[in-house]
C-alpha positions as CSV (number, residue, x, y, z in Angstrom):
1,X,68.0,59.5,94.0
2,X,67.6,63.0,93.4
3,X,71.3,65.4,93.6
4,X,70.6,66.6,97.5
5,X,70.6,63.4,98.6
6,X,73.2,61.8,96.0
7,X,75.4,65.2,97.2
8,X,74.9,64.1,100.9
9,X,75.9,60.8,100.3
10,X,79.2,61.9,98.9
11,X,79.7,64.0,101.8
12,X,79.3,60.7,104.8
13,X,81.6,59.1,102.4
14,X,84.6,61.4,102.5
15,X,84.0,62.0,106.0
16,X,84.0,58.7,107.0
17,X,87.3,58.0,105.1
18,X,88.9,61.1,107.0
19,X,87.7,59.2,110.2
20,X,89.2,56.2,108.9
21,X,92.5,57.7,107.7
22,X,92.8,59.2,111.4
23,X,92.2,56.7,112.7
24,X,95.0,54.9,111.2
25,X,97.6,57.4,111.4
26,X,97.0,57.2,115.7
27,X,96.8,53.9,116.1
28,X,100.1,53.3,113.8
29,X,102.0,56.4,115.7
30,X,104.9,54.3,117.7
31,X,108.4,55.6,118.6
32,X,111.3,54.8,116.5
33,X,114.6,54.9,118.1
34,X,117.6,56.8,116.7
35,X,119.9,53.7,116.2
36,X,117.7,52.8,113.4
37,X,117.4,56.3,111.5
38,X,119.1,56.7,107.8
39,X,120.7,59.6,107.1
40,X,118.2,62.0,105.6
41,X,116.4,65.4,105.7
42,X,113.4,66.8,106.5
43,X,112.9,69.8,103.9
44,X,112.1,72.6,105.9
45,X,108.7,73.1,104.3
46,X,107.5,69.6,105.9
47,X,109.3,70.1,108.8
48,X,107.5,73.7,109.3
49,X,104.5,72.0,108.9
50,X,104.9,70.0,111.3
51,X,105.9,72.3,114.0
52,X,103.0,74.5,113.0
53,X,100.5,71.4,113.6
54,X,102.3,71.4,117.1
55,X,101.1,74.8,117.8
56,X,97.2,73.9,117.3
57,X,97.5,71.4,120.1
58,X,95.2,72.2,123.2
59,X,95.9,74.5,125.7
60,X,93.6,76.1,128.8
61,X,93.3,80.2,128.3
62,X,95.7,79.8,125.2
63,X,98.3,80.0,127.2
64,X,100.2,78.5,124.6
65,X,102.8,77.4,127.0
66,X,105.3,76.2,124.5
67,X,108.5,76.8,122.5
68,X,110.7,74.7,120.2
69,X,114.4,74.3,119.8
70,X,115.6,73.0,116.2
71,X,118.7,71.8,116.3
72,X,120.6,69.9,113.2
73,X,124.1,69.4,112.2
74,X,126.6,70.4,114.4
75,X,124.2,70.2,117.1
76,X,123.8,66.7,116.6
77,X,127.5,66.1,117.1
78,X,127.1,68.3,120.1
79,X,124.5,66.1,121.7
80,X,126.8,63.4,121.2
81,X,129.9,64.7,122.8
82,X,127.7,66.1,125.6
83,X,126.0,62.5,126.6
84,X,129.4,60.7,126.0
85,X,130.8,63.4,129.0
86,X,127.7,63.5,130.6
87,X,127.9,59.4,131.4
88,X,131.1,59.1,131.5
89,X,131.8,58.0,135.0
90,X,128.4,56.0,134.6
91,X,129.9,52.3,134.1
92,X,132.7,51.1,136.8
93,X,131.6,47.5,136.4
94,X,132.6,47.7,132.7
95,X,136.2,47.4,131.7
96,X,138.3,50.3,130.1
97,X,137.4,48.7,126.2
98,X,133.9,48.2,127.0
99,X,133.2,51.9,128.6
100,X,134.7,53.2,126.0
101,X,132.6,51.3,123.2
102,X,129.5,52.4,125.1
103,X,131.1,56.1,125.1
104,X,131.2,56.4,121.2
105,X,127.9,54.3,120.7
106,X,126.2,57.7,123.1
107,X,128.7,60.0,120.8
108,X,127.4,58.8,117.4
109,X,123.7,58.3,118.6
110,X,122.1,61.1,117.7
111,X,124.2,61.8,114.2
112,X,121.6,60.2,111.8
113,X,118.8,62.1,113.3
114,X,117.0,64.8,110.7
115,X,117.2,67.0,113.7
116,X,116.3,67.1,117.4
117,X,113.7,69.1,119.2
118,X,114.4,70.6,122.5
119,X,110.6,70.7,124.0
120,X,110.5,73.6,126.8
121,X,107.4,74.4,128.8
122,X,107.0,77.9,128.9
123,X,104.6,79.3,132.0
124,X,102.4,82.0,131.7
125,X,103.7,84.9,134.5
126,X,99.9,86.9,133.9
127,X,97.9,84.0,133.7
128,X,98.3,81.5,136.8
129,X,97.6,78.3,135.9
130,X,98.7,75.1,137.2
131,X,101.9,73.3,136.2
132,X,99.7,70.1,135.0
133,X,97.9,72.1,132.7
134,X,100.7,73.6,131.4
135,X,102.6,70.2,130.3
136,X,99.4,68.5,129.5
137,X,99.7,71.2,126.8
138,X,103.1,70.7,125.9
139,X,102.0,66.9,125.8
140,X,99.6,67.6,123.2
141,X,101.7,69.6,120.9
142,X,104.4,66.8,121.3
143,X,101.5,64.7,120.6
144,X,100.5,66.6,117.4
145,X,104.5,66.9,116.2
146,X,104.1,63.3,116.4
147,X,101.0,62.1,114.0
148,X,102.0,64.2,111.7
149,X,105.7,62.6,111.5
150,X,103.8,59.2,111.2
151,X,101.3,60.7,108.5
152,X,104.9,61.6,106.6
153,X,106.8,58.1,107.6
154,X,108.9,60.1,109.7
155,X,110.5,58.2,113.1
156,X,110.6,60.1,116.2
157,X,110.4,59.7,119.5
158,X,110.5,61.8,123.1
159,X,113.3,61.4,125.0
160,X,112.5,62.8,129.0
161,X,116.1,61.6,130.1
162,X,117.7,63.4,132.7
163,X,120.8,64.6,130.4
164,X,118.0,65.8,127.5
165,X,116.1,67.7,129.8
166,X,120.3,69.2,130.8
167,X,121.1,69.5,127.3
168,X,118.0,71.7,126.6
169,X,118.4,73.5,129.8
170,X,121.5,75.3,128.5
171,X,120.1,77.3,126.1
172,X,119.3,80.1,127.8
173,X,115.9,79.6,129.4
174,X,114.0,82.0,131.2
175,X,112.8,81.9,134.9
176,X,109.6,80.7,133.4
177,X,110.6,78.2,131.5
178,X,111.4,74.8,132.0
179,X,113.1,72.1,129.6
180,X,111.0,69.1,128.9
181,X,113.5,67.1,126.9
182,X,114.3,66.4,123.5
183,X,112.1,65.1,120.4
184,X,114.5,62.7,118.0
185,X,112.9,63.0,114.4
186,X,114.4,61.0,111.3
187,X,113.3,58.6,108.9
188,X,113.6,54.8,108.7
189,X,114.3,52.1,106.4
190,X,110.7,51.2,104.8
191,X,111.5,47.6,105.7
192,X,112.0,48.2,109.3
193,X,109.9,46.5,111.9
194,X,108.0,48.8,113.6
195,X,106.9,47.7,117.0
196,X,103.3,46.0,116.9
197,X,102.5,46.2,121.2
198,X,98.8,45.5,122.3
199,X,96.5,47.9,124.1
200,X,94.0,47.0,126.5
201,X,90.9,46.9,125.4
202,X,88.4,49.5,125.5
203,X,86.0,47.9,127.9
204,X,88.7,47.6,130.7
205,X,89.8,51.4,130.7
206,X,86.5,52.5,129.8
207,X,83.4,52.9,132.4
208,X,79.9,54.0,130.9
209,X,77.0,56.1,133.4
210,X,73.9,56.7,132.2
């Protein structure tokens, strides 16, 4: 074998075990829910990263139609108080006790969160595109946030409830801008069971021409 060849060899091998590793990482991504977060931080040079990885996602005309809240610490409390007011005329049929257990389980929710993301969609006014395009975008940045939080065993999850897309929409937005939510990001215990759901398979969602 002479050293071209030998050097080539090398070269299918890594790439094939990059293929393999992403591979992995997307097909392990799942959301993990806030009630089963530990308290712990993302140091902000991993958590930079993965916002930056967000902003390489996708997007028609680079547009870029996207900007990030970060919001930790007393902003998780904040969340908190704001879904327990937000809901709370939400439960007649419970009793007084149980309303009020379901109050403080929405107040301490979010506290063992890393840190939330508020995920706005910001349209281009020079560039007219349409509104699809623009969140498919956002979608793939979200997307992007994501793998690399499952690359870093990192939970997270998008939450597009009605008082998330509220919560964000206080902050000031512009005409052009339009809150898509909020991102929960935090870590787990490395013994939790992270959902296992089946896909359909590939020749039912897939149609071949030729």
């Amino acid at each position: 074998m002479n050293i071209s060849t030998k050097h080539n060899k090398i070269k299918l091998s890594i790439h094939a075990h990059r293929q393999k590793k992403i591979s992995k990482i997307i097909r392990a991504r799942r959301s993990v829910y806030a009630g089963d977060f530990i308290k712990k931080e993302i140091p902000d040079k991993l958590l930079d990263e993965i916002l930056t990885n967000a902003l390489w996602a996708p997007n028609h005309k680079m547009t870029e139609p996207w900007r990030f809240l970060v919001l930790k610490d007393s902003y998780l409390e904040h969340y908190g108080i704001f879904m327990a007011d937000y809901f709370k005329d939400s439960y007649p049929e419970l009793s007084a006790e149980a309303r009020d257990e379901k109050l403080d389980y929405l107040r301490n929710y979010p506290l063992n969160a890393a840190c939330l993301i508020g995920i706005i969609m910001v349209r281009n006014t020079k560039i007219n595109l349409p509104e699809w395009e623009e969140i498919a975008a956002v979608s793939s940045a979200v997307q992007n946030i994501a793998l690399t939080c499952t690359a870093y065993n990192i939970g997270n999850y998008w939450s597009t409830k009605q008082v998330a897309i509220d919560y964000v929409s206080q902050f000031g937005l512009a005409e052009n801008e339009k809150s898509l939510g909020l991102l929960y990001l935090g870590y787990y215990p490395s013994d939790l069971k992270i959902s296992k759901k089946k896909r359909t398979p590939l020749s039912k969602k897939v149609s071949y021409f030729k």
